[in-house]
VOGU-3710 file (C-alpha; in Angstrom, 3 decimals, decimal comma):
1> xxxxxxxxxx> 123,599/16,165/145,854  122,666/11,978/145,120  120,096/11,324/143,284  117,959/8,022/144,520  120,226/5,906/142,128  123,293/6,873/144,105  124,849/9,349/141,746  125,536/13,049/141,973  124,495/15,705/140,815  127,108/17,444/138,129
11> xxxxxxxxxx> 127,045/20,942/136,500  128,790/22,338/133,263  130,616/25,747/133,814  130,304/27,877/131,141  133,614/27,909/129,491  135,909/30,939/130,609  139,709/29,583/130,717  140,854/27,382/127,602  143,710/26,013/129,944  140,355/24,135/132,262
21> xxxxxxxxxx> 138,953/23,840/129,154  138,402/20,295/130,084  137,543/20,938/133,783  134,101/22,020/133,392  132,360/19,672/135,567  131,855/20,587/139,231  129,732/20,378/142,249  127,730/22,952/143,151  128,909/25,339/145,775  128,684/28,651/146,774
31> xxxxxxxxxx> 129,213/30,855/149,613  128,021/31,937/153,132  126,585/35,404/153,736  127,073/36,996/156,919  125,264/35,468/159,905  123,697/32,717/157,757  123,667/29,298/159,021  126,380/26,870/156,637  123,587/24,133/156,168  121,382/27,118/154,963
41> xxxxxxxxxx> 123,342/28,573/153,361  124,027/25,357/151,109  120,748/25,016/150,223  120,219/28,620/149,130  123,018/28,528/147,046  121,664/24,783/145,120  118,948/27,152/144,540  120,305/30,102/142,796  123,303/27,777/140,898  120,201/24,921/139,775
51> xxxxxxxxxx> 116,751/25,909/140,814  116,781/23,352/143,412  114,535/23,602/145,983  113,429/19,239/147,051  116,609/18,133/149,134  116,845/16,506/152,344  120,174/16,627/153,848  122,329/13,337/154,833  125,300/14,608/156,180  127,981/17,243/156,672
61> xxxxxxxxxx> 131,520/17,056/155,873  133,372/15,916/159,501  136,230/18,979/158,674  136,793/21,630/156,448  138,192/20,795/153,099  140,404/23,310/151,476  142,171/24,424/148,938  144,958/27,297/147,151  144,735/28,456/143,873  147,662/28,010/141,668
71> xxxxxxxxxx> 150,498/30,890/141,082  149,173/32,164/137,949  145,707/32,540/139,207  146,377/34,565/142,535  144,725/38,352/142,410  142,316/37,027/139,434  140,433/34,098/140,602  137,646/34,205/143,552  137,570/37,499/142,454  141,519/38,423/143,449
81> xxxxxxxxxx> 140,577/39,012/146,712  141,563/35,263/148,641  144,411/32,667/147,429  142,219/29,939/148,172  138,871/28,643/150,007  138,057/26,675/153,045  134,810/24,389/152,542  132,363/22,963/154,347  130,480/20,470/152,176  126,914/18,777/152,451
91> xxxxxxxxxx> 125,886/15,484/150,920  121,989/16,142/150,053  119,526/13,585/148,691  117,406/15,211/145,687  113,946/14,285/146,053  111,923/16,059/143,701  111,527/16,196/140,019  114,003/16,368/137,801  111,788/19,295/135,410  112,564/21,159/138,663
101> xxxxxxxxxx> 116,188/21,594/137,761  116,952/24,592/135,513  120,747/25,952/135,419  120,113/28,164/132,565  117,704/29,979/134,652  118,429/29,554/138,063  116,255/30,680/140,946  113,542/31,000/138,475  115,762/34,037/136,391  116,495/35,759/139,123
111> xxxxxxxxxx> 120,569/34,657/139,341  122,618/34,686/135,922  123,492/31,102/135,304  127,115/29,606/136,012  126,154/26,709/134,564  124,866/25,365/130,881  124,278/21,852/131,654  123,825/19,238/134,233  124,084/15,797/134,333  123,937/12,771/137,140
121> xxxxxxxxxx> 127,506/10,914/137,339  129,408/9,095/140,220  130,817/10,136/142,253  134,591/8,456/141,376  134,282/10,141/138,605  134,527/13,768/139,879  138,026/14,487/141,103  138,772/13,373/137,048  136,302/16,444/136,181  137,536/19,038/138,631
131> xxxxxxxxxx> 140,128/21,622/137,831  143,709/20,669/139,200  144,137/22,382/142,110  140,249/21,720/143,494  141,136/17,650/142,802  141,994/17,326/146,765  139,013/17,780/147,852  137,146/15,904/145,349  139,117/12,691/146,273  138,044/14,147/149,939
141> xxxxxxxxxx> 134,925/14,216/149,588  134,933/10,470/147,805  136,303/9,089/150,678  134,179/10,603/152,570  130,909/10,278/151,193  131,373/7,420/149,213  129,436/5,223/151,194  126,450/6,959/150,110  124,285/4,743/147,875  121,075/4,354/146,082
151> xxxx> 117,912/5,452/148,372  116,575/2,720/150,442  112,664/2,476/149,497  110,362/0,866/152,245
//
């Protein structure tokens, strides 16, 4: 999600591994639920991760990013059940106020919150922020949204 300055939207995971200690920073995501639309789905789950409602969409990832989780983490992370994820990402243009966003009490407290801070930062910046094996599509998704800028005002 851009901002009208250009930059994107950034959330703080609540620490839970000391090894990605450092790799708290992410992009919100989140998953599909059975015969939900993706595009809907992606702004349902901004929602209940930020309390973000004011987004207009600008685009949808051409393919499917993906990626596995490392050795160690397989049968304990995404909930043991899947070695990795395949992704379908949307580039969204925040358009509200930012007193709208609340990640410690998402979906106005009625999701626990992932998250215990936010902040706007480029986009170059994220594949630095991301945990190891998720860098991929980070640097994807720079490439492929990168040309998205600051909001054009008429």
């Amino acid at each position: 999600m851009f901002n009208k300055e250009g930059k994107v939207f950034a959330a703080k995971r609540k620490p839970q591994d000391k090894e990605f200690s450092k790799y708290i920073w992410q992009l919100p995501q989140g998953g599909i639920d059975k015969g939900e639309v993706a595009a809907e789905a992606a702004i349902r789950e901004l929602y209940e991760e930020t309390n973000i409602k004011s987004v207009e969409m600008i685009e949808r990832t051409k393919e499917p990013l993906y990626y596995d989780l490392p050795d160690e983490l397989l049968g304990i992370g995404l909930k043991g059940k899947y070695r990795g994820q395949v992704q379908d990402w949307f580039a969204m243009r925040f358009v509200g106020d930012e007193g709208e966003i609340n990640v410690k009490r998402p979906a106005n407290g009625a999701h626990p919150a992932e998250f215990s801070a936010w902040a706007w930062k480029e986009l170059s910046e994220m594949p630095d922020l991301i945990v190891p094996f998720k860098r991929k599509v980070y640097e994807d998704l720079l490439a492929m949204f990168s040309h998205i800028g600051p909001k054009e005002t008429a």
